[in-house]
N, C-alpha and C positions, 0 to 999 in steps of 0.2 A: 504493500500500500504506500509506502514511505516512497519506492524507485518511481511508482508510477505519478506521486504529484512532483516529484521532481523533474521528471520529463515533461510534465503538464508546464511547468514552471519555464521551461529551458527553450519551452518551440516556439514564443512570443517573441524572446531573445532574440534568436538567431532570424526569426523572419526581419523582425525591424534591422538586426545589423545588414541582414542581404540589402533590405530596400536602400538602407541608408548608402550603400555601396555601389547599386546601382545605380543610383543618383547621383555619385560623386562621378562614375564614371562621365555620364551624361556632360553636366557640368564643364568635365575636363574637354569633351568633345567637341563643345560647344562652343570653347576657347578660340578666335581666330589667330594664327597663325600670318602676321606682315609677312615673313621671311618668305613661307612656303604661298600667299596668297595670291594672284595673277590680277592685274589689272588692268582690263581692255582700254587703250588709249586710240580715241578715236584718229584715223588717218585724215591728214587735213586733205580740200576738197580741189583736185588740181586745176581745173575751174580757177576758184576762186586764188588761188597761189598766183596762175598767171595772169589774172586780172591787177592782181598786186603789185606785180612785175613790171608790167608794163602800162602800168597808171600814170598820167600827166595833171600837176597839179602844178601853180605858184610854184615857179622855184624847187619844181621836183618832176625826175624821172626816175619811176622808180624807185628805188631807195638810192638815187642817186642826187645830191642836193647843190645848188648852188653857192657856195662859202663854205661846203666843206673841205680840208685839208687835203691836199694831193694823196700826203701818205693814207689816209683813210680810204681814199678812194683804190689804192694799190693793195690795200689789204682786203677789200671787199671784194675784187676783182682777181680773178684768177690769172696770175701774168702772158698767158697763154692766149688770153682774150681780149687784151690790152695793149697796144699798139702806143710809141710814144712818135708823133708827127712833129716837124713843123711850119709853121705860119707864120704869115702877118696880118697887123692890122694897126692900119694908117702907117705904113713905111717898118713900123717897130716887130721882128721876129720875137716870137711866142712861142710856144709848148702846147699843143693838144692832144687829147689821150683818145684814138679809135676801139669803141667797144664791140665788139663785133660776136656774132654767134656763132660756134664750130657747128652747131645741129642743122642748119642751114644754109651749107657753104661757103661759110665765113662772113653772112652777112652783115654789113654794114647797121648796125642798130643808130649809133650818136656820137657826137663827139663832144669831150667834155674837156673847156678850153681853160689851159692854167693861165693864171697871175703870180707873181712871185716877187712882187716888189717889197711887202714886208716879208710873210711866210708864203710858200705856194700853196694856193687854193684853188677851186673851181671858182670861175668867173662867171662862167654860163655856159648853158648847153646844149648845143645842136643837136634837135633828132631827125633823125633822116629815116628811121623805119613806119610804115605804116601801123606795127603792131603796137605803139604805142598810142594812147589815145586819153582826153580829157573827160570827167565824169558827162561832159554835153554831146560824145560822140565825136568830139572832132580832132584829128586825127591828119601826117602825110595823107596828101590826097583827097582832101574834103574838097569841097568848092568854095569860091571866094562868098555865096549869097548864103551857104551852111554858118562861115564865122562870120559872116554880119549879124547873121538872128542871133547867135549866139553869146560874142561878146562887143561890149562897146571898143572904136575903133580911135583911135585919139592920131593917127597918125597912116595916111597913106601915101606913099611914092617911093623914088630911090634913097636904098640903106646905102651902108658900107659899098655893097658890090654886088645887091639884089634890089630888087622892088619887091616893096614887103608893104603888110599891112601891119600896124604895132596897139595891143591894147595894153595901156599903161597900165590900166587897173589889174590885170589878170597878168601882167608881167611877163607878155607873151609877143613875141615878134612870127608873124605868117608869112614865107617869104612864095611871093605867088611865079606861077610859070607864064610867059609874058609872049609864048608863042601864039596866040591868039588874040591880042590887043590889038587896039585900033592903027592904023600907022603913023605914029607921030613919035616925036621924040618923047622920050620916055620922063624925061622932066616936064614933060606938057600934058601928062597922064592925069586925070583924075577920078574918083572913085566913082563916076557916072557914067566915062569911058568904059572901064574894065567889068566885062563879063559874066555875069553871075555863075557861069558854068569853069571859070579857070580855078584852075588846081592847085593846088597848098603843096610845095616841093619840099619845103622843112619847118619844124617850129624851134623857135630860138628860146629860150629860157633865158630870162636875164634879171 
């Protein structure tokens, strides 16, 4: 009588120590693990990567910027892709840097023109690809009536060494293709003359 309430006594025991046992395992299970954890990192959307790329804005191609420092622009730039030229302008030889793309047989993207009178920096910068383009669509190759809707024009006739149209606000120079003008000398040009259909051969950044 004595074994059997001791057995009576002893199955309460060991049930609760199981359960409690079970439970720690659980617990333990339950535990997340950083080390061992996986975490899906979305792939950015290639789309949008080269909408980035070749975005025109003020004073920016790309993450390519007007006053930034030469060596900046040498470290962002793969030297293989970078071309060092040079130029003048107004009589005085300069430094420009040809960025160009190997994926597309080396084409010709912009060029980005140094100054170097205190430190060398980017002065400003020619694009010459169509693939770059401003949040209004326009872009090498727009028409002269696309940048009129689009931004105000504070300046039309002969630049440097182009006929250009320039909006000072948006800090943009349109240098226009002049094979379809009227035939007059081309300082006798005015914006009433020129063709809403002539083409945009570069955009200047300055």
């Amino acid at each position: 009588m004595r074994l059997v309430k001791i057995l009576t006594f002893s199955l309460p025991v060991l049930f609760f120590t199981a359960c409690s046992s079970d439970t720690k395992t659980q617990d333990v299970n339950a535990v997340s693990h950083p080390e061992t954890d996986t975490v899906a990192v979305p792939k950015p959307d290639p789309k949008v990567v080269e909408a980035e790329q070749y975005s025109l804005a003020p004073g920016r191609a790309g993450k390519i910027r007007v006053n930034m420092p030469t060596d900046s622009l040498k470290k962002m730039i793969p030297a293989e892709n970078l071309k060092a030229v040079q130029r003048e302008l107004e009589g005085e030889p300069y430094t420009a840097y040809e960025l160009r793309n190997p994926k597309t047989g080396n084409q010709l993207l912009l060029l980005a023109e140094e100054n170097c009178k205190n430190t060398c920096s980017i002065f400003r910068i020619r694009v010459l690809s169509p693939k770059f383009k401003t949040e209004k669509g326009i872009r090498v190759g727009s028409t002269f009536a696309e940048v009129k809707n689009a931004y105000p024009l504070s300046f039309i006739g002969l630049g440097e060494t182009d006929f250009v149209a320039v909006s000072d606000k948006n800090k943009m120079t349109f240098t226009l293709d002049i094979s379809n003008f009227p035939p007059k000398f081309l300082d006798r040009i005015v914006a009433d003359d020129i063709p809403d259909s002539t083409r945009v051969t570069s955009i200047m950044l300055f």
